[in-house]
LOVOTOR-355894 format. One record per residue (C-alpha): z, y, x. Coordinates in pm, whole numbers, padded with zeros to 5 digits, always signed. Layout:
// residues N
ZYX...
***
This chain:
// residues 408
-00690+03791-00893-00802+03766-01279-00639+03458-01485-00976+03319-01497-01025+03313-01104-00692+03146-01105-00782+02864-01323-01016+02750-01111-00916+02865-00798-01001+02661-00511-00815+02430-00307-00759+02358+00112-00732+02026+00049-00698+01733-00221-00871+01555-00531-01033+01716-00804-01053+01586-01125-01367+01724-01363-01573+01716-01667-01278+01590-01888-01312+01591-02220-01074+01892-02353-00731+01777-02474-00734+01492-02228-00627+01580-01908-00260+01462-01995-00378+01167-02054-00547+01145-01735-00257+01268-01557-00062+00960-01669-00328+00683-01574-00332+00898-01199+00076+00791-01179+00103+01099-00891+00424+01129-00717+00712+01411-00917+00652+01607-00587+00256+01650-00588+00129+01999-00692-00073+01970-00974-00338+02255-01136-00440+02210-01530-00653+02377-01649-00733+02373-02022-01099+02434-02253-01276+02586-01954-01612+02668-02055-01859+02348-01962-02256+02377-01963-02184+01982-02011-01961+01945-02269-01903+02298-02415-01525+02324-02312-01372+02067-02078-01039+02038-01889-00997+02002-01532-00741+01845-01297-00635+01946-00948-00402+01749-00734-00335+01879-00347-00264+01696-00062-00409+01405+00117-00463+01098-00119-00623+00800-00121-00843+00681-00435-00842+00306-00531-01012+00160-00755-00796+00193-01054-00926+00545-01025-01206+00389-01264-00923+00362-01563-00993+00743-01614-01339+00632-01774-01125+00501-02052-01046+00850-02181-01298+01037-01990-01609+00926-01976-01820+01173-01789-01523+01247-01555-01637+01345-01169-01381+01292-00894-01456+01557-00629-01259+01511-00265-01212+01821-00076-01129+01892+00279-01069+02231+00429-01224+02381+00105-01502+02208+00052-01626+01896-00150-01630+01601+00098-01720+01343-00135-01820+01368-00523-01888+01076-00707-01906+01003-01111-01624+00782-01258-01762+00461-01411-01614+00266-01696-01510-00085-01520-01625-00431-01644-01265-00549-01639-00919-00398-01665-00676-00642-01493-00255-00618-01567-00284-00288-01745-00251-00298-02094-00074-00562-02342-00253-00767-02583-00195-00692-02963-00142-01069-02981+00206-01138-03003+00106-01487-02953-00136-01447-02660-00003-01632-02371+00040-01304-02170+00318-01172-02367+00544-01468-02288+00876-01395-02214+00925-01635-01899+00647-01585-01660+00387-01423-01842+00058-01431-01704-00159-01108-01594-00326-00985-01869-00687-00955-01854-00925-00740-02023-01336-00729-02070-01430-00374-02134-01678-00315-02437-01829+00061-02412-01980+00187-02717-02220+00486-02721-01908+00684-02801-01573+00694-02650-01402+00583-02953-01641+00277-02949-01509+00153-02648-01270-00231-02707-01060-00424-02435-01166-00756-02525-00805-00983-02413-00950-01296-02172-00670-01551-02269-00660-01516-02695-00980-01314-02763-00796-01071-02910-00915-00691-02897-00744-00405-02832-00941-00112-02989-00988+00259-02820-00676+00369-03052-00414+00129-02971-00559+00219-02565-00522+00533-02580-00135+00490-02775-00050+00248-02492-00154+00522-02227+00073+00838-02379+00360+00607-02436+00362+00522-02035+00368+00172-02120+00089+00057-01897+00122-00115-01553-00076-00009-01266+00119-00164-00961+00100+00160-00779-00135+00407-00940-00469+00513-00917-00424+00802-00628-00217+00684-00331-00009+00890-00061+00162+00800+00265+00493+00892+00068+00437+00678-00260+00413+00393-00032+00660+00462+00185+00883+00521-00150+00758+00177-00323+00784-00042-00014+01188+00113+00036+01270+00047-00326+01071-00303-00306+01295-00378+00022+01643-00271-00172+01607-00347-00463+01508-00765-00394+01762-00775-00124+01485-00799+00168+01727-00495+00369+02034-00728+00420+02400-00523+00535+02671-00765+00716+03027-00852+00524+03183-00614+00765+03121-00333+01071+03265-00668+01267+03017-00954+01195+02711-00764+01274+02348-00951+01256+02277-01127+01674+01911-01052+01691+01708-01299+01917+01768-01003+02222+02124-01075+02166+02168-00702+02042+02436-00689+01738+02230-00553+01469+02389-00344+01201+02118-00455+00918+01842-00722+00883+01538-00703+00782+01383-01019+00608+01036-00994+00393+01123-01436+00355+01288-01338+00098+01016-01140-00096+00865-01454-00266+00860-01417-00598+00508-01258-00782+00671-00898-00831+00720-00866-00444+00389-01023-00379+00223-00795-00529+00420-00495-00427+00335-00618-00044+00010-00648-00112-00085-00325-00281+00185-00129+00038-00038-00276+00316-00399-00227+00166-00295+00085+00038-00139+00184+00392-00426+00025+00603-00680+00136+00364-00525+00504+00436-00569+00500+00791-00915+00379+00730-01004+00711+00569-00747+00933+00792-00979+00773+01068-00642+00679+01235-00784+00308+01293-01142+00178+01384-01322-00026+01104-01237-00390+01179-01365-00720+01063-01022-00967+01126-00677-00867+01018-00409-01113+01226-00098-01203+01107+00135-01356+01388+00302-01706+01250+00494-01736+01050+00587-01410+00826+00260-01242+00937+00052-01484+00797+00128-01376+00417+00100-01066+00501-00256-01104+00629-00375-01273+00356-00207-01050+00085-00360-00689+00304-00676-00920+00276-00669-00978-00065-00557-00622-00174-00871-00457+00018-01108-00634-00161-00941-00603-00494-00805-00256-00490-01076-00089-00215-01359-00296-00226-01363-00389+00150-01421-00763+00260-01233-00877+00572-01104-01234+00738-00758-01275+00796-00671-01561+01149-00343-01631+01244-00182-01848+01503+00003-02200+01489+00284-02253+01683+00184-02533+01844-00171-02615+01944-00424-02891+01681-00365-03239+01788-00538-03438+01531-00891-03401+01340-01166-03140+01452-00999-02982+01762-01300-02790+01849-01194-02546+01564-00890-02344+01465-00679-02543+01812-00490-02215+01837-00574-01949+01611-00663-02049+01221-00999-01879+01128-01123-01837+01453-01431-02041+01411-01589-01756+01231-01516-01504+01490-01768-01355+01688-01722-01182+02031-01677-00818+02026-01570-00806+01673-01230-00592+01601-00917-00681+01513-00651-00534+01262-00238-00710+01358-00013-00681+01092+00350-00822+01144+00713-00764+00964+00925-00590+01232+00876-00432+01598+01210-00427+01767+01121-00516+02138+00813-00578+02139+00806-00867+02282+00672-01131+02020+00399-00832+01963+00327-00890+02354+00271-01266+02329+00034-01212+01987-00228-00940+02234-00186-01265+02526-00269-01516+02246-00567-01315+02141-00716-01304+02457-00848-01663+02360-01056-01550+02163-01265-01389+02448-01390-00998+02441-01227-00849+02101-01065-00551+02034-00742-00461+01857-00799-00169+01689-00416-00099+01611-00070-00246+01458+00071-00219+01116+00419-00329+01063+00668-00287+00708+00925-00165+00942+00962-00010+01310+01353-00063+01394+01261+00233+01673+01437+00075+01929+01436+00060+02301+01254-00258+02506+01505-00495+02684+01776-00703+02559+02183-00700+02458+02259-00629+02809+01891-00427+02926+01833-00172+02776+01487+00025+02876+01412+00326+02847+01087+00289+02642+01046+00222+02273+00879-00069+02215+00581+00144+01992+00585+00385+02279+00504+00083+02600+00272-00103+02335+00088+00209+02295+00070+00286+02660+00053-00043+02837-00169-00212+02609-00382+00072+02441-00299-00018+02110-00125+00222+01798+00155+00138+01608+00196+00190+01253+00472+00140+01034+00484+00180+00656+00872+00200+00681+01089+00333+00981+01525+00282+01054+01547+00698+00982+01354+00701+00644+01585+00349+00528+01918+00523+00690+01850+00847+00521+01848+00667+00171+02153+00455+00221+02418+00625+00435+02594+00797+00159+02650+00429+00058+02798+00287+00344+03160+00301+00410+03250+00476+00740+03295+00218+00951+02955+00070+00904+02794+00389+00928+02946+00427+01257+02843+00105+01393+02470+00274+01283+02536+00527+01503+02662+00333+01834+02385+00093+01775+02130+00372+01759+02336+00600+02038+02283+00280+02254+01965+00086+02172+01805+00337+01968+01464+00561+02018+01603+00750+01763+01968+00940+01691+02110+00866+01373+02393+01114+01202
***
């Protein structure tokens, strides 16, 4: 094989990157935020009937494009984004420049209310585009203030832009974001000692805890949201899930979670979907014909799908009493179950211990996938060199005992 042929050899499968203007690809390559692992071709002032000489960018692997893939218009206007599968071009579509640019850049305004040190708001930018590139401003929505194609493109090779995830998304970047999220704001909580393990509601003495209560503050938010409509929007176009209309969130911690997977379809994927949930007790006062049971169900029409998205799956059993709830609803269909974490543990109790996992009976009994954007073997992989050896044994007898899974 020639040099040439190499530079723009093909690929089995992943995203292609073309028609950027030469010299800009590293640019490019730092608005795209890949993962240190991904396996990236560059190749430099290959000869365009377009532009004259352009660069290209290949990334392999199976990745998911959100909307912040439109940020590449900044610095490449005439950029195509090609998606190939088993060597061919599945999808090729241009890159527009976007009307806004939300929490990106900062404002040259020293003074604009978004550079505040205690809570700054999200910055928010209206994009100007010139008839050239170097036309193009970022007009700041707070101060006025612009921010001229110079200063954008600075802001861009000095990494100092925030993208909340990155414009192409892989199983493993969430998987990696939503672990560090979970450690780093305490939501994965250890006991004092290998002798005051966590009583789960089985009874079962639980060498860790998982709590997303505690993720409350804007940061974590918005980390949950972009790790479940990143994740959910990824099995959408695996075609691991069914299209749905209603994503459920079981009260009480699955009811942020619904409306943040919600909320981060439409904004990062463009897809429009109703979140319902469930109240703990049934509507006793005002208009009892609606919402008795499940919140948002007055909009829900038989036959339509349903997405359930929930914290944990120990058990199973709350899971179980969520598909009995729906049921109210009359003919629906759940079209699978997303969860942050699967403990991977066996049905039953402290004393009963089945010999089914809990994913395994739900997927069986009731027809229904489960999905989990973090598992007990990707967290205990990360953290057992940290654990002292007692605690990491009381991993092990837990697992030996409860577990659908052997930890070492």
């Amino acid at each position: 094989m020639s040099d040439r042929q190499l530079l723009v050899s093909k690929i089995e499968n992943g995203i292609v990157i073309d028609h950027i203007p030469a010299g800009k690809a590293f640019l490019v390559l730092k608005l795209l935020r890949l993962d240190p692992s991904a396996r990236v071709l560059i190749a430099l002032n290959v000869d365009s009937r377009r532009l004259g000489v352009k660069d290209i960018v290949k990334v392999e692997g199976s990745y998911l494009t959100s909307r912040e893939i439109e940020l590449i218009a900044l610095v490449a206007p005439n950029a195509t984004l090609n998606i190939i599968e088993g060597w061919k071009i599945k999808e090729k579509r241009p890159i527009g420049v976007p009307e806004v640019v939300r929490g990106v850049f900062t404002c040259p305004n020293p003074l604009c209310p978004t550079n505040s040190k205690y809570s700054p708001p999200r910055p928010i930018f209206r994009v100007e585009a010139g008839d050239r590139i170097e036309a193009l401003r970022l007009h700041c929505k707070d101060c006025g203030s612009t921010l001229y194609y110079g200063s954008i493109i600075e802001q861009i090779d000095r990494g100092t832009i925030s993208l909340e995830g990155g414009g192409l998304v892989s199983k493993g970047k969430i998987e990696r974001v939503f672990l560090d999220l979970l450690l780093r704001k305490g939501a994965l909580r250890l006991p004092p000692s290998a002798r005051e393990p966590f009583i789960l509601k089985s009874g079962r003495p639980s060498p860790y805890f998982i709590n997303l209560g505690v993720l409350t503050d804007g940061e974590s938010l918005a980390t949950l949201k972009w790790a479940f409509a990143s994740y959910i929007a990824l099995l959408l176009e695996q075609g691991e899930i069914e299209d749905f209309e209603y994503i459920f969130g079981p009260s009480y911690k699955g009811i942020s979670l619904a409306a943040l997977a919600c909320e981060g379809l439409n904004e990062l994927y463009g897809m429009d979907k109703r979140y319902m949930y469930d109240r703990k007790e049934e509507k006793a006062y005002g208009d009892t014909s609606a919402d008795r049971v499940i919140v948002g169900a007055g909009f829900f029409k038989p036959g339509q799908r349903i997405l359930v998205v929930d914290d944990t799956i120990t058990t199973g059993a709350t899971k179980m009493d969520t598909f009995e709830k729906l049921k109210l609803l009359g003919p629906h269909k759940v079209v699978g179950l997303v969860v942050a974490v699967d403990r991977q543990e066996r049905m039953g109790d402290a004393e009963r211990v089945e010999e089914k996992g809990a994913a395994e009976y739900i997927e069986e009994e009731m027809g229904v996938k489960v999905y989990s954007i973090q598992n007990v073997e990707g967290i205990y992989r990360i953290i057992k060199d940290s654990l002292d050896e007692e605690m990491r044994r009381l991993w092990i007898e837990y697992y030996a005992k409860y577990g659908t899974t052997t930890l070492e």
